[in-house]
N, C-alpha and C positions, 0 to 999 in steps of 0.2 A: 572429220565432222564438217556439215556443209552450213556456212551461217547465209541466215534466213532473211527477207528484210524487215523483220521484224526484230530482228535483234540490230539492224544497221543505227548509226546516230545520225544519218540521215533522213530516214523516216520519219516523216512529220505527220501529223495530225490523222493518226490512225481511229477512223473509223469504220467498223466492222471488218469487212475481208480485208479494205483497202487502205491505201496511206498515200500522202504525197513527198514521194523522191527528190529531194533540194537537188540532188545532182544532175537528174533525169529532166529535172521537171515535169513531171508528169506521175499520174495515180499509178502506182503498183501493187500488184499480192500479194500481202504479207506471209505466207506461207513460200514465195519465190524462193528460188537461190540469189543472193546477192550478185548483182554486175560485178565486172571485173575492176568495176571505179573502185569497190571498199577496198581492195588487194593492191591499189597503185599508189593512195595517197600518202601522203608522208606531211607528215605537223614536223613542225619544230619548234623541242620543247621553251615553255616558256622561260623556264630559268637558267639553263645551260646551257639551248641553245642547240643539241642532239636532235638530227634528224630520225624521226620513230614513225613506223606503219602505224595505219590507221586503227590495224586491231591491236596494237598496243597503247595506244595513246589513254591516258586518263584526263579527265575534266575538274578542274578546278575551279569556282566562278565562272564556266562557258572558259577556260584559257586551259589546251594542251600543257598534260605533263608529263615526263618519262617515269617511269614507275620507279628509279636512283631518287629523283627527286620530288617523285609522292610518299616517299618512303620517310622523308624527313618530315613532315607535316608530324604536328602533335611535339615535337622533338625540339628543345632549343636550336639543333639547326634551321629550324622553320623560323626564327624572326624574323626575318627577312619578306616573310611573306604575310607579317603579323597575325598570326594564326597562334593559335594556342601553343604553351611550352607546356614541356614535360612535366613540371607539379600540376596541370591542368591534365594533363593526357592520359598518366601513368594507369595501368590498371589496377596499381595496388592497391587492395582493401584500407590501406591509413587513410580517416579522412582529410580532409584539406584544409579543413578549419577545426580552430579548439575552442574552447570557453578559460580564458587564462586573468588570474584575480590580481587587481594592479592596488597598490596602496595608494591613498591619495591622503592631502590635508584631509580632509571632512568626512573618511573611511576609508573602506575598501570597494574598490568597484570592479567588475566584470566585464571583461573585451573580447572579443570574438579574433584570434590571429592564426597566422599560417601555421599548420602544423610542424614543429621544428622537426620532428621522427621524419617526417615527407619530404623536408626540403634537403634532410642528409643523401636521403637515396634517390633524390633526382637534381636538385639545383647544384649541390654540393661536388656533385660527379664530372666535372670537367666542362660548368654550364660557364661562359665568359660574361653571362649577365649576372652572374650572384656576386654582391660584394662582401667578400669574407669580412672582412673588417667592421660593418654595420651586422653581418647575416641575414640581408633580404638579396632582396631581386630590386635591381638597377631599373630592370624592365616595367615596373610599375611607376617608373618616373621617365622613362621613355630617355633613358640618359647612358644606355648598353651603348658601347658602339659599334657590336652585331647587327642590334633592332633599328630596322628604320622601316615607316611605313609606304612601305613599297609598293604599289600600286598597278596589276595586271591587267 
C-alpha cells in the first residue's frame, strides 16, 4: 500500500489538490506518494520513552504515543496521564450512576451514586486507586498514589 500525502501528519492546511508539507516546506499533491521523510522519522514515545516510526506513532494532546501505551488510556493504568479510568471507559451496558434512597432526620432522600455492580467489574479488579475499605475510588480525591496529574 502506497500512503499518500494526504494521509501524511504532516500535511497542513489542505486546500483543494494541495497542502503544505511542514517537512518540505513547500505545497504538495495530495494525491503524491509520500517522501521518504514519512518512512525515516522516529518520535519517541511520550511515556516510555520507545523509539516508534512515524506510521506507528499515535497523538495524544499533539504528544507521540506507542500504541503499548495508547493502549492503556481509558484503563486505570492511564492515571498517570489523568485521562479517564475504567468505571468511565468500560463498554458495559451497567450504568455509572444509580438513584440510591438515604434515611435522613427529616425523611428519606434521594442521591445519585456510583454504581456499586460497575465498580465490582472495573475498580474492584486489581484498580490501586479503589479503597476497599471506604469502597470508592481514591481517585476522586486525587490521594491514589498511581494518579498524579502528569502533564505532556
Amino acid at each position: 500500500m502506497i500512503t499518500t500525502c494526504h494521509q501524511c501528519a504532516y500535511s497542513k492546511d489542505k486546500t483543494g489538490a494541495y497542502s503544505l508539507c511542514v517537512l518540505l516546506g513547500k505545497n504538495v499533491q495530495l494525491d503524491s506518494p509520500s517522501c521518504g521523510e514519512f518512512y525515516r522519522i522516529k518520535y519517541n514515545c511520550t511515556s516510555c520513552g520507545k523509539q516508534i516510526y512515524h506510521k506507528e506513532v499515535l497523538f495524544y494532546n499533539d504528544k507521540p504515543f506507542c500504541k503499548e501505551c495508547a493502549a492503556k488510556f481509558g484503563s486505570c493504568a492511564h492515571c498517570k496521564f489523568s485521562g479517564n479510568c475504567a468505571f468511565e471507559e468500560d463498554p458495559n451496558p451497567i450504568p455509572k450512576l444509580i438513584q440510591q434512597q438515604v434515611r435522613m432526620p427529616q425523611g428519606i432522600a434521594v442521591k445519585t451514586v456510583m454504581n456499586p455492580k460497575r465498580i465490582e467489574i472495573t475498580c474492584q479488579k486489581g484498580c490501586s486507586c479503589f479503597d476497599k475499605e471506604n469502597k470508592e475510588c481514591n481517585r476522586n480525591y486525587k490521594v491514589c498514589s498511581d494518579y498524579s496529574e502528569k502533564e505532556y
